[in-house]
C-alpha positions in Angstrom: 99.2 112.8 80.9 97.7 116.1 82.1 99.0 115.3 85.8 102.4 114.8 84.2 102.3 117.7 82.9 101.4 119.7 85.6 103.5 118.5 88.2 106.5 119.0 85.4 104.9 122.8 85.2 104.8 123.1 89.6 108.5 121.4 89.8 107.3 118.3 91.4 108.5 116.3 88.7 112.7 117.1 86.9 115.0 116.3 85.1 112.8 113.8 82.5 114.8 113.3 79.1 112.6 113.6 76.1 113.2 111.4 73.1 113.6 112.4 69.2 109.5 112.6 69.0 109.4 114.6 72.5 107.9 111.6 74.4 109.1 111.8 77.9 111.5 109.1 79.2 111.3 108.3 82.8 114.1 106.7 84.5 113.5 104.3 87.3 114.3 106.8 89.9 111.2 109.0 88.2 108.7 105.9 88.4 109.8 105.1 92.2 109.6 109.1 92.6 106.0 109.1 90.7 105.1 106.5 93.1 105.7 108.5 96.4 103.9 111.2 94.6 100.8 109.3 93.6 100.5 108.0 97.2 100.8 111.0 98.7 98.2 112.5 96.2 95.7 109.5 96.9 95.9 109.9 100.5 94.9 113.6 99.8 98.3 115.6 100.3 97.6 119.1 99.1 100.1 119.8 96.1 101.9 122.8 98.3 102.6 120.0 100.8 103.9 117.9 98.0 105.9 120.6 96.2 107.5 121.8 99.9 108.4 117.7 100.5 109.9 117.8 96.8 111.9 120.6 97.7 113.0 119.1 100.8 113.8 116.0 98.8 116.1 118.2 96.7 118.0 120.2 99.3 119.7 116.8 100.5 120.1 114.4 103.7 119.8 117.3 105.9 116.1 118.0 105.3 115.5 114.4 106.4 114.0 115.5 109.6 111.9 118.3 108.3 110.8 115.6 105.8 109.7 113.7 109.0 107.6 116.0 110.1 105.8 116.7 107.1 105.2 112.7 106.5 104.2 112.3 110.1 101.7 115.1 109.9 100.4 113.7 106.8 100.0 110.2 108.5 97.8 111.8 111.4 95.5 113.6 108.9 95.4 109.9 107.0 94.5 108.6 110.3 91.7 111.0 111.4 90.2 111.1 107.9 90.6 107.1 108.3 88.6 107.0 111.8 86.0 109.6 110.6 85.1 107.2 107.5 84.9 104.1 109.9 82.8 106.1 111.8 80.5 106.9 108.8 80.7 103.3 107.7 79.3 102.3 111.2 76.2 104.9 110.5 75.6 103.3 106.9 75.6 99.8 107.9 73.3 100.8 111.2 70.6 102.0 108.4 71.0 99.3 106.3 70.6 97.3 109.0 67.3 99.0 109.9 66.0 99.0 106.5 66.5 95.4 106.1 64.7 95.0 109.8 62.0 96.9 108.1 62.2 95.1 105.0 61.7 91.4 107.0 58.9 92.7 108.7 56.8 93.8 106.3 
């Protein structure tokens, strides 16, 4: 509830109804938009970034390639932060590999 309310508070979230007891009321549009937001969020998109794709969102079709750039520079810092925790996986499972070397031999 407290992210709702804050990305209601930083505009990354509109236009939500409120019923007679002041719940909110999402439409489907606001779940498939909540979606896109949580991903982005998960994958470790700062909320600037997210407000600044919002906006983009907003202005219309003609921001489509500026949205472009913003995904696809998202997507390569996925991907490095991707290769750099394969990387430390490799070192983990090397030492637990040596431990249990060290562990048979004993």
């Amino acid at each position: 509830m407290d992210t709702l309310r804050y990305y209601e508070r930083v505009g990354l979230i509109d236009g939500v109804e409120r019923g007679p007891t002041g719940q909110r009321r999402f439409s489907e549009d606001h779940l498939g938009w909540l979606d896109i937001l949580k991903c982005l969020r998960d994958t470790g998109m700062p909320i600037e970034q997210m407000c600044r794709f919002a906006e983009l969102v907003r202005t219309g079709d003609e921001t489509i390639p500026a949205r472009i750039t913003l995904l696809t520079a998202h997507e390569q810092a996925v991907a490095k932060r991707i290769a750099d925790l394969e990387s430390q996986r490799a070192h983990i499972n090397g030492k637990i590999d040596y431990y249990k070397s060290v562990a048979a031999g004993e």
